[in-house]
mmCIF file of the C-alpha atoms, coordinates in Angstrom:
data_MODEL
# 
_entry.id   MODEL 
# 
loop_
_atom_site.group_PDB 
_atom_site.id 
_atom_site.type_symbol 
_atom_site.label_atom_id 
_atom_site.label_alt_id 
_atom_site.label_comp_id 
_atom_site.label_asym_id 
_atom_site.label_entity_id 
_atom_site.label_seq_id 
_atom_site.pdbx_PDB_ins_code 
_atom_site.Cartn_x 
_atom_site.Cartn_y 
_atom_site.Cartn_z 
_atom_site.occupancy 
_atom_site.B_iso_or_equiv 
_atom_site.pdbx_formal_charge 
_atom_site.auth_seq_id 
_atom_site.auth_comp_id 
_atom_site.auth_asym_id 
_atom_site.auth_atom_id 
_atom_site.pdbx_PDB_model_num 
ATOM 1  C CA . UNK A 1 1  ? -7.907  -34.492 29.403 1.00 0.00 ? 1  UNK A CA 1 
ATOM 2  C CA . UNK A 1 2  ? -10.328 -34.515 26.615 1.00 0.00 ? 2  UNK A CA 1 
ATOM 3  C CA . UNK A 1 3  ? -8.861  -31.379 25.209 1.00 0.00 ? 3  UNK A CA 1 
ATOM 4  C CA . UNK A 1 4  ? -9.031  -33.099 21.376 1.00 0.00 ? 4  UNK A CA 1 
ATOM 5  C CA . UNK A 1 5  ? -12.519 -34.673 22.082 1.00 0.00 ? 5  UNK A CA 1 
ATOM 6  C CA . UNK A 1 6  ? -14.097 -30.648 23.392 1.00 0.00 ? 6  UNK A CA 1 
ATOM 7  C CA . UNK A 1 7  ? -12.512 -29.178 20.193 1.00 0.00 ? 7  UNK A CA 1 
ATOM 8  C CA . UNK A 1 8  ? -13.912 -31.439 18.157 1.00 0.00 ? 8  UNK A CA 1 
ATOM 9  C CA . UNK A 1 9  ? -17.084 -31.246 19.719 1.00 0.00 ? 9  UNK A CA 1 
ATOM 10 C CA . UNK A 1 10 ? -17.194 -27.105 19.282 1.00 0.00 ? 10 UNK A CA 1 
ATOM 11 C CA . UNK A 1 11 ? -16.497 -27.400 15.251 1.00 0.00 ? 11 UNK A CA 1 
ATOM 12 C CA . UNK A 1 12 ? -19.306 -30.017 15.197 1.00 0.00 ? 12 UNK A CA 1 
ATOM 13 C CA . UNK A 1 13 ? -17.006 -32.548 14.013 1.00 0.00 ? 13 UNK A CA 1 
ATOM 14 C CA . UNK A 1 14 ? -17.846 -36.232 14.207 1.00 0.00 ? 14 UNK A CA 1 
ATOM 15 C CA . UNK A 1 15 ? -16.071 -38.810 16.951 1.00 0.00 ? 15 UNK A CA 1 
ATOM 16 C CA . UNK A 1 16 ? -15.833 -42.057 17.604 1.00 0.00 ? 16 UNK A CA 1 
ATOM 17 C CA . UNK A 1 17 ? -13.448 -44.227 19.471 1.00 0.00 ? 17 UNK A CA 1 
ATOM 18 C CA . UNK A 1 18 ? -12.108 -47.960 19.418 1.00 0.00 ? 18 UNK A CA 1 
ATOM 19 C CA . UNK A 1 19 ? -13.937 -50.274 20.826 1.00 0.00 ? 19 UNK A CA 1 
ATOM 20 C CA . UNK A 1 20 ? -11.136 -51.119 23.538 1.00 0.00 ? 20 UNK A CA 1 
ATOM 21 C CA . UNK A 1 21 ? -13.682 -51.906 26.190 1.00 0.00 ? 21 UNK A CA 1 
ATOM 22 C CA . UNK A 1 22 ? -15.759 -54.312 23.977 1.00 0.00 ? 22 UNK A CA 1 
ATOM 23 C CA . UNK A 1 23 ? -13.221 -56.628 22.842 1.00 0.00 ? 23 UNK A CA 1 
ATOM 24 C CA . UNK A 1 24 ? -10.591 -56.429 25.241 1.00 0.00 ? 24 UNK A CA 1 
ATOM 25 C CA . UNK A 1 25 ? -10.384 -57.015 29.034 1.00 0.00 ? 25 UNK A CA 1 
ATOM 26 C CA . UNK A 1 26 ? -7.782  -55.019 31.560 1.00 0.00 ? 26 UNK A CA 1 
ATOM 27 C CA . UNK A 1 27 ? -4.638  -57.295 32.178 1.00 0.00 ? 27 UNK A CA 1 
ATOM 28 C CA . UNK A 1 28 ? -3.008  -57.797 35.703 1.00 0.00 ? 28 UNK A CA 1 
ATOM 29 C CA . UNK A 1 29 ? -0.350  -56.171 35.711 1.00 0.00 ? 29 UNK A CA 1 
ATOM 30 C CA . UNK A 1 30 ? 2.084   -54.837 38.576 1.00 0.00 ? 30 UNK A CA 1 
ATOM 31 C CA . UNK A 1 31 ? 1.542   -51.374 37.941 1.00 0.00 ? 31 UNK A CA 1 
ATOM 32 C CA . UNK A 1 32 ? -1.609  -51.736 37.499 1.00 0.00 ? 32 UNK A CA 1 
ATOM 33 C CA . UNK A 1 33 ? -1.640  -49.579 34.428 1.00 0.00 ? 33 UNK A CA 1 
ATOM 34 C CA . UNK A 1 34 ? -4.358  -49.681 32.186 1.00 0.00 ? 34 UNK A CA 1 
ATOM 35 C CA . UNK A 1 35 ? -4.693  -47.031 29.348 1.00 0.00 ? 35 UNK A CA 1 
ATOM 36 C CA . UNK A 1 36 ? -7.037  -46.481 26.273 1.00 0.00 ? 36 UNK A CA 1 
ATOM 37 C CA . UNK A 1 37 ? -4.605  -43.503 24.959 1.00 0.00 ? 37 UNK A CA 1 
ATOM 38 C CA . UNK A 1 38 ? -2.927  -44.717 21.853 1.00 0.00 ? 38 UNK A CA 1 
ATOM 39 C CA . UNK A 1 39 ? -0.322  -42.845 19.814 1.00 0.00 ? 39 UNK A CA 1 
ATOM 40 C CA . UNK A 1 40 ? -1.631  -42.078 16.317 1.00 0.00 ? 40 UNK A CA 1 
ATOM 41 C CA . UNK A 1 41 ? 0.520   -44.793 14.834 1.00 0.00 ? 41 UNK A CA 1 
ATOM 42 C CA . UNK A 1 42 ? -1.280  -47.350 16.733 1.00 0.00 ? 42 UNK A CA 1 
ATOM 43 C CA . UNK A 1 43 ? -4.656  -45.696 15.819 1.00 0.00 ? 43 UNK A CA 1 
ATOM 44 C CA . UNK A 1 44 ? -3.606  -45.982 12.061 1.00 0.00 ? 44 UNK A CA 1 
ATOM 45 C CA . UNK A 1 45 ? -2.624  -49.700 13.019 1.00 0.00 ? 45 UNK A CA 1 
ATOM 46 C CA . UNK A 1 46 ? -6.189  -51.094 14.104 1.00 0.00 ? 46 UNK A CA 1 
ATOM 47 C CA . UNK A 1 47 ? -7.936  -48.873 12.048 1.00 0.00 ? 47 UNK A CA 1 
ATOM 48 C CA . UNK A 1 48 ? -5.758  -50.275 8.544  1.00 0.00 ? 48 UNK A CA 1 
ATOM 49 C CA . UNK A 1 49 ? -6.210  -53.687 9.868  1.00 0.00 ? 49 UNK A CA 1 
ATOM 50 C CA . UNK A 1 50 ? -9.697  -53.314 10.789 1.00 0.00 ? 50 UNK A CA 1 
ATOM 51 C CA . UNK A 1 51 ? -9.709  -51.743 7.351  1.00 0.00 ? 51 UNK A CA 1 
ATOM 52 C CA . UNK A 1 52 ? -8.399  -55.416 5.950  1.00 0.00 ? 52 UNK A CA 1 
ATOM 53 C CA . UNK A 1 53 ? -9.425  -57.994 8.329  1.00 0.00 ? 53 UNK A CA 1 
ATOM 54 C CA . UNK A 1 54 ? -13.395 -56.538 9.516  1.00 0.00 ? 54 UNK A CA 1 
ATOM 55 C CA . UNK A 1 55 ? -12.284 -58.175 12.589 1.00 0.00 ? 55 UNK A CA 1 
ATOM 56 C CA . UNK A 1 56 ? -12.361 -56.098 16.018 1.00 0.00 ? 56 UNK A CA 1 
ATOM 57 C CA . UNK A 1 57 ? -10.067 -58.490 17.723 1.00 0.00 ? 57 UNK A CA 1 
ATOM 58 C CA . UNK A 1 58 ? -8.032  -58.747 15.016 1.00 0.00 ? 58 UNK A CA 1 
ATOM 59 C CA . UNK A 1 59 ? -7.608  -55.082 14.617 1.00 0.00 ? 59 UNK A CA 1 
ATOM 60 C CA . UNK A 1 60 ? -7.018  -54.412 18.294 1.00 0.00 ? 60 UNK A CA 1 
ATOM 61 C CA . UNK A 1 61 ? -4.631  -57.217 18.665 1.00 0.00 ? 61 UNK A CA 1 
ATOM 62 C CA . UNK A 1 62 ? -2.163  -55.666 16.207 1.00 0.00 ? 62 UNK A CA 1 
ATOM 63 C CA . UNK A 1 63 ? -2.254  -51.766 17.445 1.00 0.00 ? 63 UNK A CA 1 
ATOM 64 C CA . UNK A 1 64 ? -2.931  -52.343 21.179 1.00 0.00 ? 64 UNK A CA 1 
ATOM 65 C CA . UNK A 1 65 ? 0.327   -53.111 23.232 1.00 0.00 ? 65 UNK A CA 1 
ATOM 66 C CA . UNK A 1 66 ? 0.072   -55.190 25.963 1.00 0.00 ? 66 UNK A CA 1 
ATOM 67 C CA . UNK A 1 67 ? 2.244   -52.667 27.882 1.00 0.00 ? 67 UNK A CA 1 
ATOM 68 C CA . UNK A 1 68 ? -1.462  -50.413 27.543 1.00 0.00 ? 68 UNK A CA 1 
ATOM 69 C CA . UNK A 1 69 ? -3.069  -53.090 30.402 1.00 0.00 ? 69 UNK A CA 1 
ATOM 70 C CA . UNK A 1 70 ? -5.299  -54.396 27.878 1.00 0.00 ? 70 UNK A CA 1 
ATOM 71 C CA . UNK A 1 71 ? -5.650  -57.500 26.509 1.00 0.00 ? 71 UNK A CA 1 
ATOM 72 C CA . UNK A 1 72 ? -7.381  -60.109 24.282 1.00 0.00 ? 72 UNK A CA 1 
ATOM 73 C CA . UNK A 1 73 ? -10.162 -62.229 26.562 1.00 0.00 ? 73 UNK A CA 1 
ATOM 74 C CA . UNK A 1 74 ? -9.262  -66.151 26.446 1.00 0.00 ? 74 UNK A CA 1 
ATOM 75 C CA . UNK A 1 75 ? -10.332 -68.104 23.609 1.00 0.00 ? 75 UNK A CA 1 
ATOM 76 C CA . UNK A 1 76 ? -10.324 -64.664 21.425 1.00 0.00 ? 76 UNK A CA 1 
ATOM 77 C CA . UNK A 1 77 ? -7.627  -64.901 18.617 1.00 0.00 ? 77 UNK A CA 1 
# 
């Protein structure tokens, strides 16, 4: 775990990460499953529509499955 996050760290490189937690509230689920691990094609998915929309919600809504445990609050779009 973190493996990505401690290499980056020893070349110096710059991180960041989505702002799951934020914007988006764990779903009940029966397995009760929640992940913030995305697959780079859903990184490249809220980060392009972030990239189009400036909306957080938005952004999250269209790369974050719901199958990840996470979800839109009520009321969001």
């Amino acid at each position: 775990q973190n493996l990505t996050l401690r290499r980056a760290q020893e070349q110096s490189l710059q991180t960041a990460r989505l702002p799951i937690r934020e914007y988006m509230v764990k779903s009940t689920n029966t397995k009760n499953y929640h992940s913030e691990t995305l697959a780079i094609n859903q990184v490249f998915d809220v980060l392009s529509t972030y990239y189009k929309t400036q909306s957080w919600p938005d952004a999250l809504k269209a790369g974050v499955s719901s199958g990840k445990g996470y979800v839109l609050p009520d009321g969001e779009k």
